[in-house]
N, CA, C and O of each residue as an XYZ file, in Angstrom:
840
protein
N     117.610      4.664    -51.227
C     118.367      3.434    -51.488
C     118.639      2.714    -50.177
O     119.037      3.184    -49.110
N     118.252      1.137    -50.592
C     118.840      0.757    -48.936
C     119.750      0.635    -48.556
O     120.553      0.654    -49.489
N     120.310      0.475    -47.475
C     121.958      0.503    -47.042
C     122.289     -0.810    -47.452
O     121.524     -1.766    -47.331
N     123.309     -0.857    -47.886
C     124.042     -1.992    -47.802
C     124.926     -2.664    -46.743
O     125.957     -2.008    -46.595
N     124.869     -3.878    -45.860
C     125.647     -4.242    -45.212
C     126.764     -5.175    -45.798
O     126.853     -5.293    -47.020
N     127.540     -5.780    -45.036
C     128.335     -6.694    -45.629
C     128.616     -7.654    -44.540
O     128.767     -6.997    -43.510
N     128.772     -9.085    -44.282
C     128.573     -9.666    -42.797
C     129.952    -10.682    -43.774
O     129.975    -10.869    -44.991
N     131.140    -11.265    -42.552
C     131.706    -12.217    -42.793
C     131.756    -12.959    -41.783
O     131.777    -12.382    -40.695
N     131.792    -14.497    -41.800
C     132.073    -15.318    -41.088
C     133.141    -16.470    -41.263
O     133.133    -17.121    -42.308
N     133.911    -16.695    -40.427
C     134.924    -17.514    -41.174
C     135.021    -18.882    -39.429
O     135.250    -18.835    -38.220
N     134.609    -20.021    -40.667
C     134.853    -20.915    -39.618
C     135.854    -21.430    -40.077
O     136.519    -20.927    -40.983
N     136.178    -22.833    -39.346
C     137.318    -24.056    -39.514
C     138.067    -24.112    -40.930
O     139.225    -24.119    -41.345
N     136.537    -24.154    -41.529
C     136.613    -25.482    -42.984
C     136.206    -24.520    -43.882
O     136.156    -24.987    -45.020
N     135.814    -23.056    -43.796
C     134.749    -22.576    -45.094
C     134.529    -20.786    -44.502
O     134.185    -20.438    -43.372
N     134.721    -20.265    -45.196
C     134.301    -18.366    -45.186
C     133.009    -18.313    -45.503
O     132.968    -18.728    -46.661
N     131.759    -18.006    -45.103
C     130.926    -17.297    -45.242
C     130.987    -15.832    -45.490
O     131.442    -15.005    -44.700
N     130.381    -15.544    -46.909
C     129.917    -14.256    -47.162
C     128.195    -14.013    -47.271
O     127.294    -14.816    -47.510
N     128.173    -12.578    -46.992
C     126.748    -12.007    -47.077
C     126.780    -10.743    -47.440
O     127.748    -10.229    -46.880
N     126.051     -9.751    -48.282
C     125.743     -8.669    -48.474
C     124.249     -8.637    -48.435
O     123.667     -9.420    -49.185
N     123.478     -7.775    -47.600
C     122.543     -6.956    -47.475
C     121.928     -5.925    -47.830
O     122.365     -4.792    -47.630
N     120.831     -6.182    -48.406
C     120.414     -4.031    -48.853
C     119.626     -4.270    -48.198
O     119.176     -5.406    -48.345
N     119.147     -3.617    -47.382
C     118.222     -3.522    -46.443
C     117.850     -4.736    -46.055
O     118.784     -5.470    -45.733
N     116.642     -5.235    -45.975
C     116.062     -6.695    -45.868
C     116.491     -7.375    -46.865
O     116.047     -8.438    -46.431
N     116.973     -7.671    -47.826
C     117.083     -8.613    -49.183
C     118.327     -9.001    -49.107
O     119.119     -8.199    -48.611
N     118.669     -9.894    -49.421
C     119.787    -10.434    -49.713
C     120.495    -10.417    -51.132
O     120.292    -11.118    -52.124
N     121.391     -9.388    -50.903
C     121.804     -9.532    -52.393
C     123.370    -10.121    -52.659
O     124.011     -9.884    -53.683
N     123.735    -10.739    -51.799
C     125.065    -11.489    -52.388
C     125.257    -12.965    -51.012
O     125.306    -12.739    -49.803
N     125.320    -14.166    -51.554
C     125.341    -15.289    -50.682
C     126.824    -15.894    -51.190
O     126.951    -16.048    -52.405
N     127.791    -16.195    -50.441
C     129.232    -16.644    -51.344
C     129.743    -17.477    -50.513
O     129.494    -17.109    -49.365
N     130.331    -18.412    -50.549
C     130.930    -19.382    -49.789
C     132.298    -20.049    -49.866
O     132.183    -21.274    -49.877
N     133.765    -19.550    -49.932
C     134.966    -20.477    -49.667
C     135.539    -21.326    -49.363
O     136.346    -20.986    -48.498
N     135.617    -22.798    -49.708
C     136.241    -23.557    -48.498
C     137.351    -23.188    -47.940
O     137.847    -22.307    -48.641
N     138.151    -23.470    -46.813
C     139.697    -23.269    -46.610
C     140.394    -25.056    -46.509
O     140.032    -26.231    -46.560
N     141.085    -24.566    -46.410
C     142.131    -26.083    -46.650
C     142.486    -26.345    -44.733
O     142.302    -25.556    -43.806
N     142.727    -26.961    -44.728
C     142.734    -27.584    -43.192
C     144.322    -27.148    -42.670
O     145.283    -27.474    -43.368
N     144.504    -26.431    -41.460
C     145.610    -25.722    -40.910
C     145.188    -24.157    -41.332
O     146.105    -23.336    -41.316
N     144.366    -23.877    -41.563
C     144.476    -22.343    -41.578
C     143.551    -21.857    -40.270
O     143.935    -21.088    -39.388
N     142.451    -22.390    -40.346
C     141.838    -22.337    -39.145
C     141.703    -23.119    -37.847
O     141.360    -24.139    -38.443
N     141.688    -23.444    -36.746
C     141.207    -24.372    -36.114
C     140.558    -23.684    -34.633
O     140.879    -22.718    -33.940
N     139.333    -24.869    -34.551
C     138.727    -24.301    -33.403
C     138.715    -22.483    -33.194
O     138.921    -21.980    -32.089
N     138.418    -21.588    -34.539
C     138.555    -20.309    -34.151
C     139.470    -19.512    -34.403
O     139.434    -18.297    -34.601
N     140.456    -20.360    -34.389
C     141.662    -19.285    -33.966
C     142.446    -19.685    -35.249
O     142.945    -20.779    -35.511
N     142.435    -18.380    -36.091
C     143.467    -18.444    -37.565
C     144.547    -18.667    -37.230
O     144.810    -18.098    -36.171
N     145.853    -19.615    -37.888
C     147.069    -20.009    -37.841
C     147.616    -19.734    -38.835
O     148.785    -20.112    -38.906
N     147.086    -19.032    -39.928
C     147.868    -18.098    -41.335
C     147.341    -17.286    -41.420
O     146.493    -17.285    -42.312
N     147.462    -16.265    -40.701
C     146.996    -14.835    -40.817
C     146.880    -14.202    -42.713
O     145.948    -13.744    -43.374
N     148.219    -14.469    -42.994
C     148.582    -13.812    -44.622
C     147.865    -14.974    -45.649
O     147.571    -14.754    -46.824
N     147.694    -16.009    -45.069
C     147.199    -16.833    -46.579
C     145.787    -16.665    -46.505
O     145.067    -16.671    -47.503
N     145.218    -16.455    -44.876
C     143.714    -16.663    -44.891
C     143.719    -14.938    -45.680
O     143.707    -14.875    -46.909
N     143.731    -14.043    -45.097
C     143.986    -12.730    -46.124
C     143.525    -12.446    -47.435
O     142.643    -11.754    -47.944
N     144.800    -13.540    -47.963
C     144.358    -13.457    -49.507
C     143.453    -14.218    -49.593
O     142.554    -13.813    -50.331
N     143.277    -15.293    -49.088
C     141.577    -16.511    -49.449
C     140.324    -14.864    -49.599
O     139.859    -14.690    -50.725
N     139.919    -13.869    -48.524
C     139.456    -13.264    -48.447
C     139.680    -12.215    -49.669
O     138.719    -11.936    -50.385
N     140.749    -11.730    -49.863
C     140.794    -10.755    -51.168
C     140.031    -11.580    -52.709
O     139.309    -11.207    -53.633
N     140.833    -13.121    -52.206
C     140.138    -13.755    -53.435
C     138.913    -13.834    -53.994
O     138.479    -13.817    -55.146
N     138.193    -13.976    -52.288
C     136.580    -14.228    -52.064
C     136.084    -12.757    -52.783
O     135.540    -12.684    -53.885
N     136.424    -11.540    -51.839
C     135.547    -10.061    -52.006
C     135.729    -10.089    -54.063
O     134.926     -9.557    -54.829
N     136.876    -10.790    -54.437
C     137.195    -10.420    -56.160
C     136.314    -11.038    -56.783
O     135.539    -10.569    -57.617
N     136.409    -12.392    -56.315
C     135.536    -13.884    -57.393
C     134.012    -13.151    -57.134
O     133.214    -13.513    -57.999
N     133.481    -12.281    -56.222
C     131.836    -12.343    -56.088
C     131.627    -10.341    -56.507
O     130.644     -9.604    -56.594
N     132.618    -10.205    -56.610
C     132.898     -7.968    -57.002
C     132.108     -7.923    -55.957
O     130.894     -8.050    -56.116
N     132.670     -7.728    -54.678
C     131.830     -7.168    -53.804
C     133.236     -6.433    -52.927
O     134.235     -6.957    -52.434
N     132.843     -5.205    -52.992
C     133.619     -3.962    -52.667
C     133.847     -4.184    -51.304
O     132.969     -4.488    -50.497
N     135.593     -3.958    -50.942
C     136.712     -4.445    -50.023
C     136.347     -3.096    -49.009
O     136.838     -2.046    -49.424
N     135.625     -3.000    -47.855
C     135.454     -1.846    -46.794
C     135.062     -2.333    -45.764
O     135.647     -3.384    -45.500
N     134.170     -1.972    -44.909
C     133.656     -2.216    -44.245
C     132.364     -3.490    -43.545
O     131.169     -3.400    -43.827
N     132.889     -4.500    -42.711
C     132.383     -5.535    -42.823
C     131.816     -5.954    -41.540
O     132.489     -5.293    -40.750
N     131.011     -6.629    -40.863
C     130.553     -6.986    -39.908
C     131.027     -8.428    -39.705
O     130.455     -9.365    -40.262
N     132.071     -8.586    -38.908
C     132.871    -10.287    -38.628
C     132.087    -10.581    -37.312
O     131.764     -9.891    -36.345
N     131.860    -12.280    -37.775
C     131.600    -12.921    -37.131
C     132.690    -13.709    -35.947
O     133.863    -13.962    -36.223
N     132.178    -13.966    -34.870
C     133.308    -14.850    -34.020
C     132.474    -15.968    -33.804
O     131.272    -16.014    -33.542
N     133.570    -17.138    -34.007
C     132.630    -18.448    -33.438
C     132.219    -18.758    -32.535
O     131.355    -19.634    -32.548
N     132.627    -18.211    -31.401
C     132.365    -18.408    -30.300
C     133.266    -19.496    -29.265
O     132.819    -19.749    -28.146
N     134.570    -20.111    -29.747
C     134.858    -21.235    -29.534
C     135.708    -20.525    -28.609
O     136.245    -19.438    -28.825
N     135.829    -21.574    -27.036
C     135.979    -21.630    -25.763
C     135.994    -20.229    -24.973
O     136.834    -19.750    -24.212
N     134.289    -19.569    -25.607
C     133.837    -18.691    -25.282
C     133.267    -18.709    -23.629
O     133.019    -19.867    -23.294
N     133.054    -17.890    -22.734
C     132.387    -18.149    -21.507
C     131.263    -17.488    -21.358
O     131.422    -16.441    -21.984
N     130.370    -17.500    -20.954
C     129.103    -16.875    -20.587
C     127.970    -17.039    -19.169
O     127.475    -18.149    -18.974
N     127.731    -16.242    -18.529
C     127.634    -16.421    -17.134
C     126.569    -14.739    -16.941
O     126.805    -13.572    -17.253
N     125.051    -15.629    -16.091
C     124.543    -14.529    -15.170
C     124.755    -14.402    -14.342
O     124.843    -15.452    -13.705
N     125.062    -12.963    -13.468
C     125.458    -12.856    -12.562
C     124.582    -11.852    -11.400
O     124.127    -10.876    -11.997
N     124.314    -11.839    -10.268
C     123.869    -11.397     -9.609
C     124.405    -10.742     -8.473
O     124.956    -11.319     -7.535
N     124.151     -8.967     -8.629
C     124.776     -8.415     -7.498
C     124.188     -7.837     -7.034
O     123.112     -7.653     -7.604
N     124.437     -6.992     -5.463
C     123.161     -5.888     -5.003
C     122.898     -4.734     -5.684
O     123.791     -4.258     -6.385
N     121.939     -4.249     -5.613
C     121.886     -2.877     -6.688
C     122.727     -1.880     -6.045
O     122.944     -1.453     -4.911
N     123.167     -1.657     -7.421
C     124.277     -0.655     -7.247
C     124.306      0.622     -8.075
O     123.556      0.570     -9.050
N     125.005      1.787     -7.923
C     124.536      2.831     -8.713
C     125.574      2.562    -10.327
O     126.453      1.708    -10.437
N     125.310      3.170    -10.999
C     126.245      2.798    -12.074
C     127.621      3.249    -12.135
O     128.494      2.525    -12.615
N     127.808      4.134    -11.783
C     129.275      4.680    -11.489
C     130.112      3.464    -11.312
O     131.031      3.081    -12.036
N     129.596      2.868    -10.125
C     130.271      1.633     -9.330
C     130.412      0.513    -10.229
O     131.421     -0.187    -10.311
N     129.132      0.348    -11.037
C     128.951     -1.211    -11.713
C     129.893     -2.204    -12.597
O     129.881     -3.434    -12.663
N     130.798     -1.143    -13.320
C     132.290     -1.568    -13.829
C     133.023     -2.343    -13.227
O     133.411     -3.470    -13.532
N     133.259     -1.572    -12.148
C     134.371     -2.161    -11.138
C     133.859     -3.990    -10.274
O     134.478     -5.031    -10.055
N     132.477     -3.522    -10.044
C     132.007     -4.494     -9.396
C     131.685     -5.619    -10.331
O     132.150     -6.741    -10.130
N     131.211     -5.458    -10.947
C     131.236     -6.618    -12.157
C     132.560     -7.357    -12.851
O     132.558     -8.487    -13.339
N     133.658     -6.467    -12.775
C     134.923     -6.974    -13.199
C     135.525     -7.713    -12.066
O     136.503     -8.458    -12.134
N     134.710     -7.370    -10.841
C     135.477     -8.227     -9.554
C     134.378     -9.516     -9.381
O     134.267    -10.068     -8.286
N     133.998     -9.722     -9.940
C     132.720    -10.468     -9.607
C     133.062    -11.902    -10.873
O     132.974    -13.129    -10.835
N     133.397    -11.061    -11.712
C     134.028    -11.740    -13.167
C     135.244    -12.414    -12.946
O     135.419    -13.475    -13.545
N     136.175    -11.953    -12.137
C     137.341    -12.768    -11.791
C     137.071    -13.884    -10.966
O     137.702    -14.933    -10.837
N     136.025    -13.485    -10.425
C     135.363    -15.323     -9.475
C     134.708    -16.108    -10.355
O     135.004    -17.298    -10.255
N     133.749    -15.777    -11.359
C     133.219    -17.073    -12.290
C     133.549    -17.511    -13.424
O     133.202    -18.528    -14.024
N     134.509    -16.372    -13.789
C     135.077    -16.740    -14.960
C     135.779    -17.549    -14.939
O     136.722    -17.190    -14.234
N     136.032    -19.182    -15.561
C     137.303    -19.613    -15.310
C     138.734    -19.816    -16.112
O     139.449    -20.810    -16.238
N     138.832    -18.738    -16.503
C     140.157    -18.344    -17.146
C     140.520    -16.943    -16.933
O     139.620    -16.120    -17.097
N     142.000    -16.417    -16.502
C     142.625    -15.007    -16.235
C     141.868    -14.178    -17.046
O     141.678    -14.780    -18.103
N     141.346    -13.091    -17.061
C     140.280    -12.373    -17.416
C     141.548    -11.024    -18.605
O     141.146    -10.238    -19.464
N     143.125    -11.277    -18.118
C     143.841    -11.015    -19.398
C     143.739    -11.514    -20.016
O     143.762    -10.907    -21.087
N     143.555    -12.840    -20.128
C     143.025    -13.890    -21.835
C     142.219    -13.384    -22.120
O     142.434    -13.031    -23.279
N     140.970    -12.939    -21.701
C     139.776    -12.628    -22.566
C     139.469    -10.848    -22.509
O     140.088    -10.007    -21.858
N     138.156    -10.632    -23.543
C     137.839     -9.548    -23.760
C     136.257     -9.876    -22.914
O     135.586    -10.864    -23.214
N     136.026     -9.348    -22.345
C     135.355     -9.219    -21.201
C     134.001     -7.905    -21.465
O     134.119     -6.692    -21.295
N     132.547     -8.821    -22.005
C     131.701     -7.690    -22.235
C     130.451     -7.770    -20.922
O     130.370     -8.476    -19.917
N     129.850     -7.030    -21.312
C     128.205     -7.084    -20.153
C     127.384     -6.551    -20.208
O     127.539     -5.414    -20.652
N     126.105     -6.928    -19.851
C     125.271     -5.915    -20.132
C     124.034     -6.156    -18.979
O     123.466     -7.199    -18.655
N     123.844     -4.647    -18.461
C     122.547     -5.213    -17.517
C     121.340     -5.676    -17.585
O     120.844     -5.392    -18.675
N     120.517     -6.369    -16.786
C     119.034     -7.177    -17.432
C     118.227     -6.613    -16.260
O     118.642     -6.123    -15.210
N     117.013     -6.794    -16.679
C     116.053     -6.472    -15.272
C     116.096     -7.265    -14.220
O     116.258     -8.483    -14.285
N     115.947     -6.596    -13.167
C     116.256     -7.161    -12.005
C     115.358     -6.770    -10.860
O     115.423     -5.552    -11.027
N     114.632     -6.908     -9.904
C     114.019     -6.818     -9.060
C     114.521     -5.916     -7.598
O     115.636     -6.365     -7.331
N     114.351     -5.425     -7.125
C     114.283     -3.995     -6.109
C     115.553     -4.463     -5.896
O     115.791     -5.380     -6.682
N     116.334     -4.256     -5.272
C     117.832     -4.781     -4.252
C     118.971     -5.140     -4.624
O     120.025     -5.014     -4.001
N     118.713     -5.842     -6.198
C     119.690     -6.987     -6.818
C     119.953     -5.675     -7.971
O     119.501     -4.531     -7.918
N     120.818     -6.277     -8.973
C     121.524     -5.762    -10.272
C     122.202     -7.219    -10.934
O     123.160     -7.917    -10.600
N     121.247     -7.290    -11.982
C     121.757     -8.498    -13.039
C     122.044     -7.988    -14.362
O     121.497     -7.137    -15.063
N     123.367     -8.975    -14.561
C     123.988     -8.706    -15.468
C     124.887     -9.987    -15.988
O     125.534    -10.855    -15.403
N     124.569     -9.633    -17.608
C     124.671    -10.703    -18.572
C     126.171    -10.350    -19.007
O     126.418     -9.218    -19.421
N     127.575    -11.719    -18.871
C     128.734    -11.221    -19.120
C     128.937    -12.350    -20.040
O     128.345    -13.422    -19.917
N     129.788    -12.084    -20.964
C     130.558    -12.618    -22.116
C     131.420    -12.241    -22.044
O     131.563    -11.035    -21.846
N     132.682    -13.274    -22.199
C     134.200    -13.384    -22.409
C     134.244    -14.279    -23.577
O     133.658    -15.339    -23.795
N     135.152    -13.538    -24.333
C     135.592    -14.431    -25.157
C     137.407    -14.552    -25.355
O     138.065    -13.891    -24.553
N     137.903    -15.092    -26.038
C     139.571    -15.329    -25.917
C     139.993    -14.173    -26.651
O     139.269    -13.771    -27.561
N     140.820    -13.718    -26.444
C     141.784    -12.339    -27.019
C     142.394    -12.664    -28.150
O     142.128    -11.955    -29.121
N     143.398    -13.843    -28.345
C     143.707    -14.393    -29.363
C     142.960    -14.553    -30.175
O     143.258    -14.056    -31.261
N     141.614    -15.324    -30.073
C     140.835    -15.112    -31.729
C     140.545    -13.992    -32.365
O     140.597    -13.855    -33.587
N     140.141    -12.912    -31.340
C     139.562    -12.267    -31.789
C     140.687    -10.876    -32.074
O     140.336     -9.814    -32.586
N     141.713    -11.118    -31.727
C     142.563    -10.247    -32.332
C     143.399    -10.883    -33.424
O     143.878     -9.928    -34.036
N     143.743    -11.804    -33.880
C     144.316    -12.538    -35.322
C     143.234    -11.999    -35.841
O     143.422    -10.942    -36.443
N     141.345    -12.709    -35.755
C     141.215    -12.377    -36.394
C     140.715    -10.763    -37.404
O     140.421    -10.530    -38.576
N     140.847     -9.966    -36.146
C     141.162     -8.303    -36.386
C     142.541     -8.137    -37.022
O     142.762     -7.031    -37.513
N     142.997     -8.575    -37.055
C     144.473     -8.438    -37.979
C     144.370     -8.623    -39.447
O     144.861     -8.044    -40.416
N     143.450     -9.770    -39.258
C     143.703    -10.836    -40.631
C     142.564     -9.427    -41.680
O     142.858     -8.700    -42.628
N     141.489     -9.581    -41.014
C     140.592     -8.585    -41.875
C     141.368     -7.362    -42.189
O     141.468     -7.025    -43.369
N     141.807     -6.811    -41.451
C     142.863     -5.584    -41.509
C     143.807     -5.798    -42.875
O     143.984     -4.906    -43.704
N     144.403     -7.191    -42.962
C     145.485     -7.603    -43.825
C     145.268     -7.649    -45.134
O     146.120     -7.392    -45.985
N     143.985     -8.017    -45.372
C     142.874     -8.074    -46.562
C     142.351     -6.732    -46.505
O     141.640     -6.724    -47.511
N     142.262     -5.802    -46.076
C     142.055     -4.431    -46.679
C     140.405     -4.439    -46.595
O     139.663     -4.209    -47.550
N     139.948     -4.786    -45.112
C     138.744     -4.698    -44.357
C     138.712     -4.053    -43.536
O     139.807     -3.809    -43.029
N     137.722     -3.527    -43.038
C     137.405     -2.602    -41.632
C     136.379     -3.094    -41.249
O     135.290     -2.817    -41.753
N     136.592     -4.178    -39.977
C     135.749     -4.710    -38.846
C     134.701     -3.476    -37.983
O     135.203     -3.063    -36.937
N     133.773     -3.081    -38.233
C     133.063     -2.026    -37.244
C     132.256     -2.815    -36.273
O     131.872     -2.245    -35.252
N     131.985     -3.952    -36.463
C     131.386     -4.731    -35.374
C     132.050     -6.210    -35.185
O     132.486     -6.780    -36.185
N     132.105     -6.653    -34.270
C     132.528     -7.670    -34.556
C     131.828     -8.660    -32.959
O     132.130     -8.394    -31.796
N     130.782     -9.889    -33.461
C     129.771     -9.876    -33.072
C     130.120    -11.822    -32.751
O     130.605    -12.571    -33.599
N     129.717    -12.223    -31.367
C     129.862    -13.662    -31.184
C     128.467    -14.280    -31.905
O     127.383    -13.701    -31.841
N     128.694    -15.595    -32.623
C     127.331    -15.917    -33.257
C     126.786    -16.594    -32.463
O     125.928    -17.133    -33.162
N     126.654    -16.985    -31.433
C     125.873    -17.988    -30.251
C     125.096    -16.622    -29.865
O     124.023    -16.867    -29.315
N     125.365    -15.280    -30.012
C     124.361    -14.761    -29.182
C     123.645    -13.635    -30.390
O     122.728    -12.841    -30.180
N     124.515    -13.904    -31.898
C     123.826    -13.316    -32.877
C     122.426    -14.148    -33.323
O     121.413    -13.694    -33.854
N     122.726    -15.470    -32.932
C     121.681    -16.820    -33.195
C     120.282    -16.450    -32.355
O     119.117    -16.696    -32.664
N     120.851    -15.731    -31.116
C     119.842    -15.523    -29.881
C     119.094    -14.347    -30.208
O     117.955    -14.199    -29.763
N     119.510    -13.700    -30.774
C     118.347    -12.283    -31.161
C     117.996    -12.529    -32.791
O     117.838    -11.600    -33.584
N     117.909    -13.898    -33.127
C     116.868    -14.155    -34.567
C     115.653    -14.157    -33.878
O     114.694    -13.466    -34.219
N     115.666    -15.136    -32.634
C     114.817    -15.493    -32.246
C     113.292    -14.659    -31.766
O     113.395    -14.480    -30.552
N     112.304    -14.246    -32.129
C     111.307    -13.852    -31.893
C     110.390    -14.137    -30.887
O     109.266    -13.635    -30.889
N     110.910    -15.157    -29.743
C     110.281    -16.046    -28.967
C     110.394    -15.541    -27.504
O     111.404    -14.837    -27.489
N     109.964    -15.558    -26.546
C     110.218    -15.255    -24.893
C     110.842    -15.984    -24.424
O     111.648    -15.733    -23.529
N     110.538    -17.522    -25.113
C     111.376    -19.071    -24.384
C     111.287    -20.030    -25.402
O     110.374    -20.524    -26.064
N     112.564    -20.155    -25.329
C     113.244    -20.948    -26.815
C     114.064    -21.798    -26.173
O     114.339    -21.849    -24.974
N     114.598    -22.763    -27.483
C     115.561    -23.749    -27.075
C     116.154    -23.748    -28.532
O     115.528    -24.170    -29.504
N     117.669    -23.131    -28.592
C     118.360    -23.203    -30.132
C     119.083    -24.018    -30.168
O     119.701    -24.464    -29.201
N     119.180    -24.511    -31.708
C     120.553    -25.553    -31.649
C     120.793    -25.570    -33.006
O     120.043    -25.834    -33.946
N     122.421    -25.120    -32.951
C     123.088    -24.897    -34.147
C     124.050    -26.063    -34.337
O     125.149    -26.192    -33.797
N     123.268    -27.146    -35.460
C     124.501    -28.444    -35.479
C     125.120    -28.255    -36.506
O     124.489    -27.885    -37.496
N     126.937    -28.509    -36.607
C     127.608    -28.349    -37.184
C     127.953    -30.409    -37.498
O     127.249    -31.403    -37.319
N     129.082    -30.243    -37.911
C     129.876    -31.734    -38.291
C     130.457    -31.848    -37.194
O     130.245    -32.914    -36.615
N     131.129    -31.116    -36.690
C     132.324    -31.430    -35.048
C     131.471    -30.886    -33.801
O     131.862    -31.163    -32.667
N     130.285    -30.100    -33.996
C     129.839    -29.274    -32.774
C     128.401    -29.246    -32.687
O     127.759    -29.412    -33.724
N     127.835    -29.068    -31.643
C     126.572    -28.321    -31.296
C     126.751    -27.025    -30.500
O     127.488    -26.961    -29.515
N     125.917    -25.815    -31.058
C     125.334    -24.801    -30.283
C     124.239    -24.834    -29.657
O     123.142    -24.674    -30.192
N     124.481    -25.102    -28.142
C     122.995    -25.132    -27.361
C     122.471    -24.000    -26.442
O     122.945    -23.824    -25.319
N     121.529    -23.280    -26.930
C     121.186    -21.861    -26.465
C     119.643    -21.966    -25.798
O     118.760    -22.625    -26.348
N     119.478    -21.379    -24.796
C     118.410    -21.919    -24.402
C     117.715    -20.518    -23.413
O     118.191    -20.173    -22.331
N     116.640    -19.928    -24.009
C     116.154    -18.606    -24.039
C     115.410    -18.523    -22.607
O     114.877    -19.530    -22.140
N     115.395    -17.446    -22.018
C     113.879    -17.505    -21.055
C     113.802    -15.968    -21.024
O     114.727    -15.231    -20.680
N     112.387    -15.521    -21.490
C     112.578    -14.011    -21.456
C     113.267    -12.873    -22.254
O     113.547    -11.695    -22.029
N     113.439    -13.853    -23.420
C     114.303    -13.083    -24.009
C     116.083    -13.125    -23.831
O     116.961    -12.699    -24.582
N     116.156    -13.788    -22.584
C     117.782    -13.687    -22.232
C     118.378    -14.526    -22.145
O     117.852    -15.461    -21.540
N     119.445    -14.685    -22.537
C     120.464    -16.346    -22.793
C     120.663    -17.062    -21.970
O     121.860    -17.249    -21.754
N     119.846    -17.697    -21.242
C     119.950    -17.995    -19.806
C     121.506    -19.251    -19.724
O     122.339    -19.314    -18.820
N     121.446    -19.975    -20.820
C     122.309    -21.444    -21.024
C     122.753    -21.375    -22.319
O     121.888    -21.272    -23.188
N     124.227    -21.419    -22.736
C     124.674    -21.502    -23.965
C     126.086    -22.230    -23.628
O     127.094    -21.803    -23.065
N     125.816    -23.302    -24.105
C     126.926    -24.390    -24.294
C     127.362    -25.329    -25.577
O     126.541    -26.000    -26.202
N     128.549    -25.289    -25.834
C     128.843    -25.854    -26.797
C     129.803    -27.444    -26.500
O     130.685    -27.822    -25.729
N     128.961    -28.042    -27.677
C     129.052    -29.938    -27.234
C     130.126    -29.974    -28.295
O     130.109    -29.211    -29.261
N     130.936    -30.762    -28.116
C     131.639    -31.343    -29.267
C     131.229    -32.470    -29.217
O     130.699    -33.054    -28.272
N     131.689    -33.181    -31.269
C     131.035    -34.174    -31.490
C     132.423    -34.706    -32.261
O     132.565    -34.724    -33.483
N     133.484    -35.165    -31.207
C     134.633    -36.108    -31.226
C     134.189    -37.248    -32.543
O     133.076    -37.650    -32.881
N     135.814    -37.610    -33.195
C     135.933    -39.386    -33.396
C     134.429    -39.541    -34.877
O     134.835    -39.754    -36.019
N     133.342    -39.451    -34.720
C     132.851    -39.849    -35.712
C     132.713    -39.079    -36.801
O     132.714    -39.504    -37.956
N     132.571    -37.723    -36.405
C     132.848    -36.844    -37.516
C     134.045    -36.478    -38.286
O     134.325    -36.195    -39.450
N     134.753    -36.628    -36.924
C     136.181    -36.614    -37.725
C     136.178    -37.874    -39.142
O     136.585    -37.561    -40.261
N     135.707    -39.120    -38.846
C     136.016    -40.081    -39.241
C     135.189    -39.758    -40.601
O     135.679    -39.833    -41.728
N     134.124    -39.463    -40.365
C     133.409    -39.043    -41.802
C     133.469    -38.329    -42.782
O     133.098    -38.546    -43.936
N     134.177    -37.027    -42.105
C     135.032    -35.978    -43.103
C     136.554    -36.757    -43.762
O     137.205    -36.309    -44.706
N     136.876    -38.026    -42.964
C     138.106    -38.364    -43.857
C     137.107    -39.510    -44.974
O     137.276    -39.608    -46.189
N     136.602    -39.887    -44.566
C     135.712    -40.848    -45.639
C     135.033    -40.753    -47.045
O     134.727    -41.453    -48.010
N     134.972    -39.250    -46.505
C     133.886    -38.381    -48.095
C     135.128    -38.024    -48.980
O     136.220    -37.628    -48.574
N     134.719    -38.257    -50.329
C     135.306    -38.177    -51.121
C     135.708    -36.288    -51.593
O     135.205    -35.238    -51.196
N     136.525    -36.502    -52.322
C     137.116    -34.622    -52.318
C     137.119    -34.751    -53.848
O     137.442    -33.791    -54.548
């Protein structure tokens, strides 16, 4: 039997659901949310978004456990970095000091990941992601609150980056308020920036009828 996964994503305006058996897709579900529960990422009703979610896992019978959450990625940082080769013991330390220079926000705001890439005789490169603490702990709460267990919990700007099958790519994930601009070489995220798209979208989401 194939495994079953279960993937959630919860943006601004709308919950994404997914269930998986192996390759196939066997459950696609979609929520809107009402405006003030989410913004830019970061849940502002922990208990109502909750139940939206108990509501969701009920309306589609898809069994309340274990789930793979998505993060949006919003005022996420991402940065290659280049140091001398070093043995690994050391590489923690040096990378977390290295991280307090390019990162530009207190590195207590964020959760702070990395990972090393190939690198040539002398050097040690390494791929770091920060993301904000606050999102990503509401939204570890909120799943918690709804009677979920987060085992991964995965930024989608760089879940977008390993669809990709390509050596050198150029991604772009357009939303109504945003662009995701990801831009591959080698396999590795070399550029990932996110555009906002101010004033007209706003203006268009008040225009469409409900």
């Amino acid at each position: 039997m194939a495994k079953k996964v279960t993937t959630l994503f919860i943006r601004d305006d709308v919950v994404n659901l997914l269930v998986m058996g192996g390759k196939r897709v066997e459950k696609w579900a979609s929520l809107p949310l009402e405006p003030g529960l989410v913004s830019q990422g970061l849940i502002l009703d922990e208990a109502q978004l909750a139940d939206k979610l108990k509501e969701l896992f009920k309306l589609e019978k898809v069994t309340m456990g274990k789930v793979i959450a998505g993060l949006s990625g919003h005022n996420s940082v991402y940065r290659i970095i280049t140091l001398p080769e070093l043995p690994e013991p050391v590489l923690p330390e040096a990378v977390k000091r290295e991280a307090k220079r390019v990162i530009p926000v207190p590195l207590d705001e964020v959760y702070l990941s990395y990972q090393p890439l190939p690198a040539t005789r002398g050097e040690t490169r390494v791929f770091l992601a920060a993301f904000p603490r606050n999102i990503a702990d509401a939204l570890y709460r909120t799943l918690h609150q709804a009677g979920l267990q987060p085992y991964i919990m995965d930024l989608a700007p760089l879940a977008l980056c390993r669809t990709v099958n390509e050596p050198r790519s150029i991604i772009v994930n357009a939303r109504l308020d945003h662009l995701d601009i990801m831009v591959m070489a080698e396999r590795v995220p070399e550029l990932i920036r996110r555009l906002s798209l101010p004033g007209e979208a706003e203006s268009l989401s008040e225009r469409l009828p409900t």
